[in-house]
N, C-alpha and C positions, 0 to 999 in steps of 0.2 A: 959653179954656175948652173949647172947642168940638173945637180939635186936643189939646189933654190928653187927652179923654175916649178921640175915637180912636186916638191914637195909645195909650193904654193897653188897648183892645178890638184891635189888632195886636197884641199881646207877651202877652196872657193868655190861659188855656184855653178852648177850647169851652164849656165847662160855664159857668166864671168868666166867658165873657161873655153867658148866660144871666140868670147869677144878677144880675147889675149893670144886665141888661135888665132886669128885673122890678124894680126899684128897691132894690138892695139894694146897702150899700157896708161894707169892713170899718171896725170900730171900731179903738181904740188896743189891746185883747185880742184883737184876731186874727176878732173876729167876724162872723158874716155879719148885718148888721142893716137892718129898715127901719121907719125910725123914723113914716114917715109913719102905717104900718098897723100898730106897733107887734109885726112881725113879726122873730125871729130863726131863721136858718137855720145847723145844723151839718150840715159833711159830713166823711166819712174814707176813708181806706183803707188794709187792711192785707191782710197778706201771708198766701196759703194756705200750710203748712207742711206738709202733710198729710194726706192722700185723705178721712180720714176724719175733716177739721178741721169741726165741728159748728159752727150757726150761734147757738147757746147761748152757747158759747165766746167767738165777738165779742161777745154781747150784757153776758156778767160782762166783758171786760174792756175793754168803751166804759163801762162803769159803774164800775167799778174807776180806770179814769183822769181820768173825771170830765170826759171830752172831748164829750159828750153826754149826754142824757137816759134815763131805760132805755126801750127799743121797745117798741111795742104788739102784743101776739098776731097770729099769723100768719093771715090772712082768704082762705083759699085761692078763697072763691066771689065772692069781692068783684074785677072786672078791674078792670085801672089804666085810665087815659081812652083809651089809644089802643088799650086792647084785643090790644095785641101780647105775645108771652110777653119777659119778661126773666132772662136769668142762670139757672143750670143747680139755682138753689133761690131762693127769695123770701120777703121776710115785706112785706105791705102795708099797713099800716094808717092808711086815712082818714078824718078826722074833722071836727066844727066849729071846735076849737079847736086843730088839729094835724093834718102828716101824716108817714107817715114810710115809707120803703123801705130795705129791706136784701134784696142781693142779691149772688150768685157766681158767678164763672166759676172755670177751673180754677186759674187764677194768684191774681188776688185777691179779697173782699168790699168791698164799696161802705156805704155807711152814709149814707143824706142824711134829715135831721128838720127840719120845719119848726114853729113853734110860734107861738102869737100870746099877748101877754099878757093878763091876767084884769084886770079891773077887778067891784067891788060894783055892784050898785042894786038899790034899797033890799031893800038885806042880803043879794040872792042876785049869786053869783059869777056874770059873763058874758063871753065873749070881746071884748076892746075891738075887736077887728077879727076876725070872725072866717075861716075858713080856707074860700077857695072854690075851684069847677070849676078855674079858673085857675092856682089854686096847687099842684091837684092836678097839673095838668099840668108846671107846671114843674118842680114837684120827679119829675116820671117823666124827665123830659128828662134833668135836672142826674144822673140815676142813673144813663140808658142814655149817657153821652157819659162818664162817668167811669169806668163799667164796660169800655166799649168801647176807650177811652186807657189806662187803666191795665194790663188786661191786655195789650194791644202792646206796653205798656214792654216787660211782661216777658218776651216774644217777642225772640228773636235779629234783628237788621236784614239781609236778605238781596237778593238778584235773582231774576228768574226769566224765563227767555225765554217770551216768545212770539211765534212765528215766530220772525222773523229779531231782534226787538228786544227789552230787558233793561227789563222792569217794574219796579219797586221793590216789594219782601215784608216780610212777617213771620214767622219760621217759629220752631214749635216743636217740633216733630218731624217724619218725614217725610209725614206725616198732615195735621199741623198746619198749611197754611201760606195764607196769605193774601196777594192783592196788589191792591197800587191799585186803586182800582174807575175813579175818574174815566182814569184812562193806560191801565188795560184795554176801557173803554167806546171809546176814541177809536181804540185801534188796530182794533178788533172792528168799529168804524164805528157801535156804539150810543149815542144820547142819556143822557145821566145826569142825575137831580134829587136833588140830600140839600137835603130837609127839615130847617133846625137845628132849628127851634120843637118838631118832632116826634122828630129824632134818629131819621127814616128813610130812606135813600136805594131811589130805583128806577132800574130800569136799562132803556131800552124795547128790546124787539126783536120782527120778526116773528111770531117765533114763539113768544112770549109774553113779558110782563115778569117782570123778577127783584126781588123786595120785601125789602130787607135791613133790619130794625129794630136800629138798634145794641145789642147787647149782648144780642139774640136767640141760646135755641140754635138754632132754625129760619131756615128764607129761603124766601120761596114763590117756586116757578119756573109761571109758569102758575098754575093751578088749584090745583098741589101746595103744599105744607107739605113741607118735606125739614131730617131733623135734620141738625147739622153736630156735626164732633168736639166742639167749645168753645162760641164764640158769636162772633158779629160783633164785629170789632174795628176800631178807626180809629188810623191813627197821626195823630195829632194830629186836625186838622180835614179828612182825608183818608179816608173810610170805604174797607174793602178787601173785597176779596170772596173767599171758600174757595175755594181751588184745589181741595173736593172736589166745589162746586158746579159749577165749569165742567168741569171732566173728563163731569159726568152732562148737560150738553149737548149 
């Protein structure tokens, strides 16, 4: 049982081995469920078409498809737990009985809902489990690593030297491009940490650390907050870092 689990935590995404940390497994419909806390979680992604594709737009047609629930109003004053910004727009809404994120980069929208069910006593409706700090976080997590993966998909797979040696990238214009963080820390001679739990990696150096929140438009170098073309992207369980960041080093 034991190598099942793992060996299935090898072959699944970042996000999916989040969501399977937190107790949740699919049903026979595809769903994200845990039965324990009587918790189910939807997530999606789909594709930007269009500069001026509105986040209205995902919300009628995750409603229209019936692939989720409709989202809760956009809470600009309310931060997520780790307080980092996410995706180039956001809608947050966390609740007792639900949380939900939707957010963009330039490639795609993310969609992750989590919900718990209702149960009566005596006569008034109450969440059987309801939705805590905990859930908050995970469901920030399962957004920034899906956000961060999925826009890389849609990134061209490229190289790029440094120095004398050939990084592995993601480019999507000549603006756009991003590489390994962990293969560029190592040639640079810097330490690296990604945080899964959090879906943030740092980068140490002398001269100050670099704080990359996946699926961030910002990266802080130092003291700074520095915006980037997109957001932070990971190809797979690999976070990379903007080639616009290290040029401003």
């Amino acid at each position: 049982m034991f190598i099942s689990v793992l060996l299935l935590l090898q072959t699944t995404s970042p996000y999916d081995q989040l969501i399977i940390a937190h107790g949740f497994s699919r049903d026979q419909d595809g769903d994200w469920r845990n039965r324990q806390r009587h918790h189910t979680l939807f997530n999606g992604v789909y594709q930007v078409r269009t500069p001026d594709d509105q986040l209205s737009r995902i919300l009628k047609s995750t409603v229209d498809r019936g692939s989720a629930r409709a989202f809760g109003p956009h809470n600009p004053g309310i931060p997520l737990p780790t307080n980092f910004l996410l995706g180039r727009d956001i809608r947050y809404s966390p609740g007792i009985g639900t949380v939900d994120i939707q957010c963009v980069s330039s490639k795609v929208r993310v969609l992750v809902s989590l919900i718990t069910s209702y149960q009566r006593v005596n006569g008034v409706a109450q969440p059987a489990s309801p939705v805590d700090q905990s859930d908050y976080a995970m469901v920030e997590a399962v957004a920034r690593w899906m956000l961060a993966t999925k826009t890389a998909e849609a990134y061209s797979p490229s190289t790029h030297a440094v120095g004398n040696q050939s990084v592995n990238s993601r480019r999507a214009s000549n603006v756009r491009i991003h590489l390994d963080a962990q293969r560029w820390s190592e040639i640079c001679g810097y330490s690296i940490n990604v945080n899964r739990q959090s879906a943030c990696t740092m980068i140490n150096r002398p001269q100050g650390a670099i704080i990359m929140p996946l699926g961030s438009p910002k990266v802080k170098v130092g003291n700074q907050w520095i915006d980037i073309e997109d957001v932070v992207i990971s190809d797979g369980d690999r976070p990379m870092i903007p080639l616009q960041i290290i040029n401003r080093l």
